[in-house]
N, C-alpha and C positions, 0 to 999 in steps of 0.2 A: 216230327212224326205226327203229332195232331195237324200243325197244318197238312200236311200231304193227304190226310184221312179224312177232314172237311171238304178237302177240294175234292176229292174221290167221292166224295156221297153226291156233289152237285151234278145234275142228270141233264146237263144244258144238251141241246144240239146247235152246233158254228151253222147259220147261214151263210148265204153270200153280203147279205147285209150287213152281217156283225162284222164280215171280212174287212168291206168299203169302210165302216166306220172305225175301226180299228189301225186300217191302212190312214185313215184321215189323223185319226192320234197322233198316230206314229208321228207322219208329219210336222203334224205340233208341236210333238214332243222335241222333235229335232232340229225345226225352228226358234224352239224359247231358251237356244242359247244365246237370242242376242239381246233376251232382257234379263239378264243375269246379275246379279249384284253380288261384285267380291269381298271380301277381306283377307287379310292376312293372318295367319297364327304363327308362332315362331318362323322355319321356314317354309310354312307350307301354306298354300293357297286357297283358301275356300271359296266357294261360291253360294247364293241363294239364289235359285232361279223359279218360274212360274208355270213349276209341273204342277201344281194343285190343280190349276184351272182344265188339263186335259184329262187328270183321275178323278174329277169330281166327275166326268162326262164317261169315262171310262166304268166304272163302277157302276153308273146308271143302267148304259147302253151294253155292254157286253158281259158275259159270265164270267168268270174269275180266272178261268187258265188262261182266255184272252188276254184280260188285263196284264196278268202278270208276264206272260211272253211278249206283250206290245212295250211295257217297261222294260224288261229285259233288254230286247231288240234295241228298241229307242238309246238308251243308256248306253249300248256297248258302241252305237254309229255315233251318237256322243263324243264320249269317251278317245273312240280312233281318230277322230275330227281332230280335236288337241292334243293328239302326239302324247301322249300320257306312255310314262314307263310300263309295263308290262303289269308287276304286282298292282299298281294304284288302277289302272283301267280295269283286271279284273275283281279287283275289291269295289270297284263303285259300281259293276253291271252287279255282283254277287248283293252287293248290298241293297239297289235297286230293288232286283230279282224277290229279295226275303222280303224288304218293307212294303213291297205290293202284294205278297201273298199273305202277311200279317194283316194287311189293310181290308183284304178279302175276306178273309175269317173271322176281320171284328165285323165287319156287315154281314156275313153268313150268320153269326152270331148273333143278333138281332132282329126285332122282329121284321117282316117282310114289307119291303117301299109299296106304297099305294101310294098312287097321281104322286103330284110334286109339291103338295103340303109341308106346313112346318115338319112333320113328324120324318120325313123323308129326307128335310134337312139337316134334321139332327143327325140320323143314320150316317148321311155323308159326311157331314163335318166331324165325326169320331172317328170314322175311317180314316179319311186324310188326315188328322193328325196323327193317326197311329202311325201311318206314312211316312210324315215328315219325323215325328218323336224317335223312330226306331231307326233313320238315316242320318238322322242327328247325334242322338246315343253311339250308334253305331262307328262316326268319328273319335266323339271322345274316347269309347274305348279305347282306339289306336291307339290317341294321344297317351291314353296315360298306360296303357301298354310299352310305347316305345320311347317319350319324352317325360314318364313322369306327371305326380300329383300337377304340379304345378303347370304344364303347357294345359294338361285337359281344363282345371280350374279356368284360364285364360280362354279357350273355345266356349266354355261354357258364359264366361262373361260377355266376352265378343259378342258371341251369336245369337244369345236367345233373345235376348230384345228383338232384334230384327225377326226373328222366326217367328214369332206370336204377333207383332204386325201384318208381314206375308201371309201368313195362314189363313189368317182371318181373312184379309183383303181377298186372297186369291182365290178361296172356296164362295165367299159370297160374292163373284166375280163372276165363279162358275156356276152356279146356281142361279145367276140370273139371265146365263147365257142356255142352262138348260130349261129353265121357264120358256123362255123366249121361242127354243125348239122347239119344242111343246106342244106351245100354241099353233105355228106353221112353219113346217121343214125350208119356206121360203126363206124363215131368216137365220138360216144361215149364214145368206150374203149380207146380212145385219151383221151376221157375229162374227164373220171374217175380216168386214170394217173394222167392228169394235176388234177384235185382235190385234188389228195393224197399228191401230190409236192404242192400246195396249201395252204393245212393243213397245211402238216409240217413247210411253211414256215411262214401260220402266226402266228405256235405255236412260231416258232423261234426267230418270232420279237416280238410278246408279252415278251418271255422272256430276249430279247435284252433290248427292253424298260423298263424291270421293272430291271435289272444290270444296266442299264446307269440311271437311275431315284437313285436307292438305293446309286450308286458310289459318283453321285453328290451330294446327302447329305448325303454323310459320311465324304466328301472331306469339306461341307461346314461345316457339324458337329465338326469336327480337328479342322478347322480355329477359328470356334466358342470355342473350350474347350481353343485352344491355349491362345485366348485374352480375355477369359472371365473373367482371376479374376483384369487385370486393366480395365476395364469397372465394375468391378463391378458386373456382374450378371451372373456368372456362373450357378448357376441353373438353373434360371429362363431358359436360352439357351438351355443350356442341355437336361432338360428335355420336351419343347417344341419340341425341334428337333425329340429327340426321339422317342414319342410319330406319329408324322409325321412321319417317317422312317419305324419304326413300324407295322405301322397301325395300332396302340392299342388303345384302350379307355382311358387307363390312363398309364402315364407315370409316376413310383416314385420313387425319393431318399431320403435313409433311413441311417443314420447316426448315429452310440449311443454316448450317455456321453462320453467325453475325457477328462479330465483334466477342465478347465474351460471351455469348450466349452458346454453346454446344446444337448441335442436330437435333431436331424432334421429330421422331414418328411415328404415333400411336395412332390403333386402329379398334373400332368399338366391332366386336362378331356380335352375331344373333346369338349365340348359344353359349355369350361369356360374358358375368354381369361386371367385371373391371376392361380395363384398357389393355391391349398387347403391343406388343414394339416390331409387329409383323403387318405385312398386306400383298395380299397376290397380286396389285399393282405391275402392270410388265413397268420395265425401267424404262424402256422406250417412250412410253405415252407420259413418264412425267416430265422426260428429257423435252419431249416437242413442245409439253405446257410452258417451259422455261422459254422457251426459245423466243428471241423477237422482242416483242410488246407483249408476248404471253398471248396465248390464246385454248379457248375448252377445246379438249382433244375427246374423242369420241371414240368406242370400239363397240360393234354388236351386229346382232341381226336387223335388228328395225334401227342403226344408228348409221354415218356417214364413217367410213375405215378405211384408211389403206393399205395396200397389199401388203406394205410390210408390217404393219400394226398387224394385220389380220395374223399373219404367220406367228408375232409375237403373244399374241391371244392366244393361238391355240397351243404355242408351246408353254402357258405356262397355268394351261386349264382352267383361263377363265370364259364365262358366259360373254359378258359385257363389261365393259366400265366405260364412266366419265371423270375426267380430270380438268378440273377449272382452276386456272389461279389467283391465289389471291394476293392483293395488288397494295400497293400504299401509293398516293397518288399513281406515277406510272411506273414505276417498278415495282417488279414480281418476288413478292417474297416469300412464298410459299403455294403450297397447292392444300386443295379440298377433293379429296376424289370418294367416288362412291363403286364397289365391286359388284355385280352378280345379283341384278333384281328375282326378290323370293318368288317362287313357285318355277314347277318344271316348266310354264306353257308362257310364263307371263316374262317381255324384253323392257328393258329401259329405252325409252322414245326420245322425241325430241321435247316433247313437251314436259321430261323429267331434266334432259339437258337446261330449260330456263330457269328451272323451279331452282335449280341447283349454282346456278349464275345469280341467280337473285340472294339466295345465302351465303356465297361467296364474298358478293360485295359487303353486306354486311359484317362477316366475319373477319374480312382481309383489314376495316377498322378496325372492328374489336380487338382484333389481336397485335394491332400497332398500338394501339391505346396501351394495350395491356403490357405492352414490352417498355411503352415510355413511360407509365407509373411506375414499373418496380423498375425501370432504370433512372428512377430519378429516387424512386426510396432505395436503391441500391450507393447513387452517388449521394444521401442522406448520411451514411452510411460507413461509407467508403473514401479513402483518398486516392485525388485521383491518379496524379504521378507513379503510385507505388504499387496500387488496390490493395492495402491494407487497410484496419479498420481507424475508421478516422476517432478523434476525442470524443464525437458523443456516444459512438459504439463502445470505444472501450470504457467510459462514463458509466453506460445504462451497463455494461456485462461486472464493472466491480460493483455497483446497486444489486446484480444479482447476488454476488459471489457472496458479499460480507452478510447477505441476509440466510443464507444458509450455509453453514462451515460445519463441515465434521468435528466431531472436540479431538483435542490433538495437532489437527493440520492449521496451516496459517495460509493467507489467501497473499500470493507475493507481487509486489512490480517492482519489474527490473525496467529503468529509465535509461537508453544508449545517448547520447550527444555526442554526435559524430565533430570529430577532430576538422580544423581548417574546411570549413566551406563554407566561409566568407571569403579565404583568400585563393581558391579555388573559383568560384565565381568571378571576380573581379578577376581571376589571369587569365582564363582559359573560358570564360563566361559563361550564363547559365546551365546548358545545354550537358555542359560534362559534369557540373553539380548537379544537376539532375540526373546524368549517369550513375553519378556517386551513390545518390541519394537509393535510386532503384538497386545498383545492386547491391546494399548496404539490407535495404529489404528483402529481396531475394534470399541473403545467408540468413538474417536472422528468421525466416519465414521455413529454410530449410534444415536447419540446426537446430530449431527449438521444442522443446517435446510436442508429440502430437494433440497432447490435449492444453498447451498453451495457446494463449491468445494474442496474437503480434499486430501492432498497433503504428502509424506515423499521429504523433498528436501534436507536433511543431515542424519549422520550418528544418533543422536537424535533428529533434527529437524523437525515439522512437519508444514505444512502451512494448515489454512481454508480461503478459500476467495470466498465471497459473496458479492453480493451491499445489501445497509444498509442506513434505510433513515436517519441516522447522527452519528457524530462519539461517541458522547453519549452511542448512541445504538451498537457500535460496540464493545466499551469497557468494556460494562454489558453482552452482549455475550459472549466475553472472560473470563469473573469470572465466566460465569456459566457455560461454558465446562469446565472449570481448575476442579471444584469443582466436573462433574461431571465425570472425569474421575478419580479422586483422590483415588476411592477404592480401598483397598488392593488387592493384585495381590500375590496368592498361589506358593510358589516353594517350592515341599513338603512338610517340614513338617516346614517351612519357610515363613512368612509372609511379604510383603514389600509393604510398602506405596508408590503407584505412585503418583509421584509430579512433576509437570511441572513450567516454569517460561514462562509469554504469553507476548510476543512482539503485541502493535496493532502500527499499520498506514492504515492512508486512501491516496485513491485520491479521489482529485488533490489536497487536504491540505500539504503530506508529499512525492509527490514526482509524476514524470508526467510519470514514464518509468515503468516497471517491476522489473527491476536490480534495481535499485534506491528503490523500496518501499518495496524489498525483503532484501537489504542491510539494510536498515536501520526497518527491523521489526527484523530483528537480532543485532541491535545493543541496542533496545529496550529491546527484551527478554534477554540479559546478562545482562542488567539493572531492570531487575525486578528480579533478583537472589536476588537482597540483597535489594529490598522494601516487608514492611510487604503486604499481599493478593497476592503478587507474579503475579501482574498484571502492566504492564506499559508502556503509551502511549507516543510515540514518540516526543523526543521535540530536537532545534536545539543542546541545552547543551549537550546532550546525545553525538551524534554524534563528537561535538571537544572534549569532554571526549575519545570518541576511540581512535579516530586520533592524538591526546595528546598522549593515552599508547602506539601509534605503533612510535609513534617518538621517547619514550622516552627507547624503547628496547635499543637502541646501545649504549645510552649515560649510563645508568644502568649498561652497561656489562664494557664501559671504566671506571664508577665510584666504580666499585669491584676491578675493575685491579689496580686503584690507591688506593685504599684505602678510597676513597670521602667519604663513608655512613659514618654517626656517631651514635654512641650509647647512647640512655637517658637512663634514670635511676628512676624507682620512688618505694619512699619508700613503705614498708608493714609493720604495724605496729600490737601488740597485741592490743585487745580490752580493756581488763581489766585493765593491766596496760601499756599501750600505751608503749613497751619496742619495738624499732627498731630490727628486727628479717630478714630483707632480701631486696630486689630490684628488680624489673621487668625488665627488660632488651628490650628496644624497639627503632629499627630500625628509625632513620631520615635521609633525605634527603635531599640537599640542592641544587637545581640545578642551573646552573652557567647562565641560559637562564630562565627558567620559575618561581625558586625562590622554597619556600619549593613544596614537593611534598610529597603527602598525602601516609600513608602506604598501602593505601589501592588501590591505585593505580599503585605503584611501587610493590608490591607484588603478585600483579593481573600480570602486566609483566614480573615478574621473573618464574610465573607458566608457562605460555605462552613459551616463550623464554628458557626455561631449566635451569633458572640461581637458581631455588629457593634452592637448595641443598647449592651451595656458598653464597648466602644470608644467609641463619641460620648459616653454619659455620662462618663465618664472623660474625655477632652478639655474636655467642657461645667463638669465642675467646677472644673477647673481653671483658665478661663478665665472663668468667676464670682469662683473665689476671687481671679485679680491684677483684677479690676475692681472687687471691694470696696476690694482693699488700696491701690489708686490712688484710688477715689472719696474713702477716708478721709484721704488722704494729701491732696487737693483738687487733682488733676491728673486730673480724670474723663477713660477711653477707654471707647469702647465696641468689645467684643468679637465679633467674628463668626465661627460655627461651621459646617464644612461636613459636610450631612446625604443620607445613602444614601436614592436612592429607597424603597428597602424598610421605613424610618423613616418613611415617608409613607404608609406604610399599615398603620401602626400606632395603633390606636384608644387605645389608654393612652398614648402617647408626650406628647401635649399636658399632658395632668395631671401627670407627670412634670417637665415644664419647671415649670410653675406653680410644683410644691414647693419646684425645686431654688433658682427666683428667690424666693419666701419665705424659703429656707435660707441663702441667701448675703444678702442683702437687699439686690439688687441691681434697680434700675428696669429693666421690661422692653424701653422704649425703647432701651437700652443694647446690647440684645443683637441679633444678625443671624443670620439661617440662612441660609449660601446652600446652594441644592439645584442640582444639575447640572439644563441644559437638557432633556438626555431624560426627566427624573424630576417633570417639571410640563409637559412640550408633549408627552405621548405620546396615544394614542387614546383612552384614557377619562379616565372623570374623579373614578377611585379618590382620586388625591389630597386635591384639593379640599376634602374636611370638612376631614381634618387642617391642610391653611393656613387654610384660612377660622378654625377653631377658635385657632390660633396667632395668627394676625392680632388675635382677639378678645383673646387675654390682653394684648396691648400691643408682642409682640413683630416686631420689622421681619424683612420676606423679600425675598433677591432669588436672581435666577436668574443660576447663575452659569457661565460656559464660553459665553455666548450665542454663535448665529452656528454651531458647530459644529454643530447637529442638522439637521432637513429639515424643520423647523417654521415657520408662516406669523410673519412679524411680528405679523400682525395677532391671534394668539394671545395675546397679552398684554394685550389690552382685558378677557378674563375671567378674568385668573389676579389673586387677591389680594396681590400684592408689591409691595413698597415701589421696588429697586432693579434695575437688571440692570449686568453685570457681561460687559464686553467679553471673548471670549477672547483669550487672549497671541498667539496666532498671527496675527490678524490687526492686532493692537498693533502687535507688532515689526515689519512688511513695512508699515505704511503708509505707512513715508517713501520705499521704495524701489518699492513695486508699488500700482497705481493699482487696480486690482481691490478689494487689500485696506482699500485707504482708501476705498472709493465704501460698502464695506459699511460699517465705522464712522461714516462718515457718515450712512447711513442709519438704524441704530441708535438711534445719539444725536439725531437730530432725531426721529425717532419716539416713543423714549422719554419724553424732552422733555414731547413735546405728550401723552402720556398719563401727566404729570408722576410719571414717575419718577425714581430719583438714578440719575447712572452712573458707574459703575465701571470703570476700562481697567486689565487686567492687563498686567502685561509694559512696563511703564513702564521703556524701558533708553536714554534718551538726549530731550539739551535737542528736540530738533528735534521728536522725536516728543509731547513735553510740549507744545508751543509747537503744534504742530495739531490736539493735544486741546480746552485752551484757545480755542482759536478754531472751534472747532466747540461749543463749551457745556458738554464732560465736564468735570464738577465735581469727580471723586476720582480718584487713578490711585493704583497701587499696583504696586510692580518693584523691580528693581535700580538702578535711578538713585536711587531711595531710601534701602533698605536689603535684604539677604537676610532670610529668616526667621533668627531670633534665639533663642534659650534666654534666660528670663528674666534670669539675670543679665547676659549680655554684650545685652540690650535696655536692662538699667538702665545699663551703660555707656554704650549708645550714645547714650538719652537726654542726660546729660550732656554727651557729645563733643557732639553732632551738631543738637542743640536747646536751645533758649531759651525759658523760664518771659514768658508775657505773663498779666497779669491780667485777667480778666474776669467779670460778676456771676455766672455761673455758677460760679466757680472758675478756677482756673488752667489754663493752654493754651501748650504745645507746639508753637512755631515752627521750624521747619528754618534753621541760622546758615547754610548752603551745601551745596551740592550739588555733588560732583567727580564 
């Protein structure tokens, strides 16, 4: 209202003059969009252009309604020129319109221009800035009308710098072009030059400013790709930046499957200050990026499109894009694409297409860089056969655990040591122990509670560790992964039972370190090798049980060198008529520091330590030599020796025997190997040469501990042995428990009928004799007979305890009574 009422007092009258000079503004005005200088505000497009310099002359030269319809005018032929939306074209003629009649009414305001003195200067330069101040305000309002504190805060940063430069520049630009008038209307053609020099130059410095603006973040974009993957956030930067750089609406990288790595594709918007896992991207344009050697695919008005890109654009409502890819040497491993450069009027060009090529390549390294640091602190990390976590993962994660425990809970590892894969290996070679081995991880990876931690930390070893509210519970967990990974495991046309033996300890009951409770869940699960459930809980015995077998390797290897082991002896008798028929031949030890030593401990370190080939020979000689010394004497026994699966796959071992029965000259009939059950019924058929070849030289085989493994009876239709050999455990319990007699029953009539000899260990009483007997076991061998014996207190017992019968083979060995 007050402006409408100042311009209504002004009593001007419009000549033809004011007309021409006015029409000449116009001009100006509508020329000085091609020295414009942009920037960008969120998505929308600002400009600073070099209307000062035609309302400094405007205000001079015409009255006010002039002015303000020549702005008006001017503004709206503007406005239509750039295709502007409907609202924003009549917002910026409306807005024009008002800042030129403000600008009028602060000069009406004022005292009245005489000549073109300082004083006239002033006048005008408070004009135009009221000008520029209220078309400037006049944006932020929008802003923070329709975007918020925050976009207007950001226009206000952007822009005022540069407005108080222009201002300045442009009004004393203008004011020296109205001097110039002044003096003679001639120079015009002066200031129409200067115009043109003008233009060009603030075409020039527009595009100065928008090279030095783009340099500095590409310079700062480099810095950013360079450090971004130790910080951590190479995307997020990247594609931020980009986006900024740009001008685009969305900024995305697109990454496919690689090996373990998953699909990535996150997209930075202008108007979202995290990452989205969306982008209007048509599929077509990243398809054709892929394609080939890769190559930038373009969509737009100012870009190169084809028809059916075009049609893909416009279905799916974008402006423009560019899709460039990015490269690791010459393959294409990803794209970098840019959506929808900001403002209604303003296309992405070609010359955004190189900007965008030129960060491509840089980022197409950074981000192979960055896949081969965390894939190398991944395989840091990680095993690789299985991708479980390797020894130093599970190392640093029980470091975490034992430093913070709830009170109450115990922090548990469960140690697996998967059954037979050495001799899996060696039959079927590595490739199916490595089957083994994965899906051995796989059950326990998919069995194990969600918040344990499953672990490969040896070449069969696998660790689970979780906290666990007692250690109860920690060692009922362990029986039910053992059991649940226990399923048969397919190789071909080959079936094999997986078996583990499970070490537990806790903290802080068995140990306060990692190394310490990893140490000894391994000393655990070699202890639960030979406990029935194959589950066993860490106790101190265990551990000087180790530490015992690793002290006693050297003195083992000095007591073969001397001769120290001795050999017992225990008889085997027939059932029927209790007639002495042979001897078992078994290793004792006597040690000069810890006193006997069990065989099961000293045979346990001869596998260990490589000694166990000279241990069997060593027993085998010995037990040659009293089979000579008997066969001369005309009291023939035959001797039987027991042999380590590991013996059974030994290719020289057979030729071995050969010699040693030339050297003793001893008939090989005479002699017996028994092999433990697991060591001829396991899944391949390593053994086999070597019985088959033993079979040939003459000598008898039987399996011995039968009944203890998880092997079919019916496995012994293709094993070449003579005998099988009941174990003592279900000897002793068959007079009391019906179970274990249904099995030796079954046995020995099987046997039987795939005429084999049998053997019942554990022979410790008439009753249990008396239902061997009557079941058809033809040999037993126990304590109702005799203990194993040291060769002399054997030759006593001979005498005490037997009777010399004659027969055409020689003399024989009857039992006078049995107590």
């Amino acid at each position: 209202m007050v402006i409408t009422t100042s311009l209504a007092l002004v009593d001007d009258t419009v000549t033809p003059s004011d007309l021409a000079i006015a029409a000449a503004l116009l001009a100006i005005l509508v020329g000085a969009e091609v020295a414009i200088l942009p920037f960008i505000v969120r998505r929308h497009n600002m400009i600073v252009a070099i209307y000062e310099i035609p309302l400094v002359l405007a205000l001079f030269f015409l009255p006010p309604p002039i002015v303000v319809l020549t702005f008006a005018l001017g503004n709206l032929i503007t406005q239509m020129r750039r295709r502007l939306p409907p609202v924003k074209l009549w917002f910026n003629v409306a807005r024009a319109a008002v800042a030129a009649a403000i600008a009028c009414a602060v000069m009406l305001a004022l005292p009245p221009m005489r000549g073109v003195g300082p004083g006239t200067w002033g006048i005008l330069f408070l004009a135009v800035a009221t000008y520029t101040l209220v078309t400037f305000f006049a944006v932020i309002g929008v802003f923070l009308l329709v975007q918020g504190v925050a976009a207007a805060r950001e226009v206000l940063r952007t822009g005022i710098r540069t407005l108080v430069i222009t201002v300045g520049v442009n009004v004393a630009v203008g004011l020296i072009i109205l001097i110039v008038l002044q003096v003679t209307p001639w120079s015009a053609l002066l200031v129409l030059g200067l115009a043109i020099v003008l233009a060009i130059f603030y075409r020039s410095y527009a595009v100065f400013l928008s090279q030095h603006r783009m340099l500095s973040q590409l310079y700062d974009l480099s810095r950013a790709i360079g450090r971004g993957d130790q910080e951590g956030g190479l995307a997020d930067d990247l594609l931020f930046r980009v986006r900024a750089l740009m001008q685009a609406e969305y900024a995305t990288l697109w990454l496919p499957a690689q090996g373990r790595y998953p699909e990535v594709l996150l997209s930075a918007r202008v108007d979202d200050s995290g990452l989205l896992d969306i982008t209007p991207t048509p599929p077509l344009a990243r398809a054709l990026a892929q394609e080939g050697n890769g190559r930038t695919v373009t969509a737009g008005s100012r870009l190169e499109t084809s028809g059916e890109l075009r049609t893909a654009l416009r279905a799916s409502g974008v402006k423009d894009v560019i899709v460039t890819p990015l490269r690791s040497g010459q393959a294409v491993i990803g794209t970098l694409e840019v959506v929808n450069r900001l403002g209604d009027t303003v296309h992405f060009t070609a010359g955004d297409v190189q900007v965008l090529e030129t960060i491509a390549a840089h980022a197409g390294v950074a981000m192979e860089n960055s896949r081969l640091v965390d894939r190398l602190r991944y395989d840091a990390y990680h095993d690789g056969l299985t991708a479980l976590a390797n020894r130093r993962r599970i190392t640093e994660a029980l470091e975490e655990s034992v430093v913070v425990r709830a009170p109450g809970e115990v922090v548990a590892v469960l140690l697996f040591d998967v059954d037979r894969l050495r001799d899996v290996n060696e039959s079927l070679g590595h490739a199916a122990g490595d089957k083994l081995l994965a899906e051995v991880a796989r059950r326990l990876r998919a069995f194990a509670p969600p918040a344990a931690l499953v672990g490969r930390v040896g070449g069969d070893e696998f660790v689970v560790t979780l906290r666990s509210e007692s250690i109860e519970a920690a060692a009922q967990l362990a029986t039910e992964l053992r059991e649940q990974v226990r399923d048969p495991i397919m190789f071909g046309t080959l079936t094999l039972d997986v078996d583990t033996a499970v070490g537990v300890v806790v903290h802080p009951d068995h140990g306060t370190d990692p190394a310490t409770l990893l140490q000894r869940a391994d000393v655990a699960a070699t202890a639960a090798k030979s406990v029935p459930g194959g589950v066993q809980l860490f106790s101190v015995g265990l551990e000087s049980r180790s530490v015992r077998r690793l002290e006693l390797a050297g003195d083992l290897r000095r007591a073969l060198d001397n001769d120290e082991l001795e050999v017992y002896f225990q008889p085997k008798v027939t059932l029927t008529d209790r007639r002495l028929v042979g001897v078992e031949c078994l290793a004792r030890w006597e040690h000069p520091a810890h006193g006997a030593v069990s065989p099961e401990d000293f045979v346990a370190v001869a596998e260990h330590t490589g000694q166990l080939s000279r241990l069997t020979e060593a027993v085998l000689k010995e037990g040659l030599r009293r089979c000579r010394e008997w066969a001369d004497a005309d009291r023939p026994l035959a001797v039987a020796v027991n042999l380590s699966p590991r013996t059974l796959v030994d290719p020289g071992f057979p030729a071995r025997v050969e010699a040693l029965l030339q050297e003793y000259g001893v008939e090989p009939e005479q002699v017996t190997f028994e092999i433990k059950e697991d060591g001829v019924t396991g899944p391949t058929d390593r053994p086999l040469p070597t019985l088959r070849r033993l079979r040939e030289i003459g000598v008898r085989l039987s399996v011995d501990d039968f009944g203890t493994g998880y092997s079919s009876l019916s496995y012994l239709r293709r094993l070449p042995v003579h005998e099988v050999k009941i174990d003592r455990t279900f000897v002793q319990g068959m007079a009391t428990d019906a179970g274990d007699l249904a099995i030796v029953r079954a046995v020995v009539a099987l046997s039987l009928q795939f005429g084999l000899t049998v053997v019942a260990e554990g022979v410790e009483s008439e009753l249990t004799l008396d239902l061997l007997k009557e079941m058809g076991c033809e040999i037993g061998q126990g304590f109702l007979f005799s203990r194993p014996l040291p060769y002399e207190r054997l030759e006593a017992w001979f005498g005490a305890r037997t009777e010399s019968e004659p027969t055409p083979l020689g003399e024989v060995r009857r039992l006078r009574a049995v107590t």
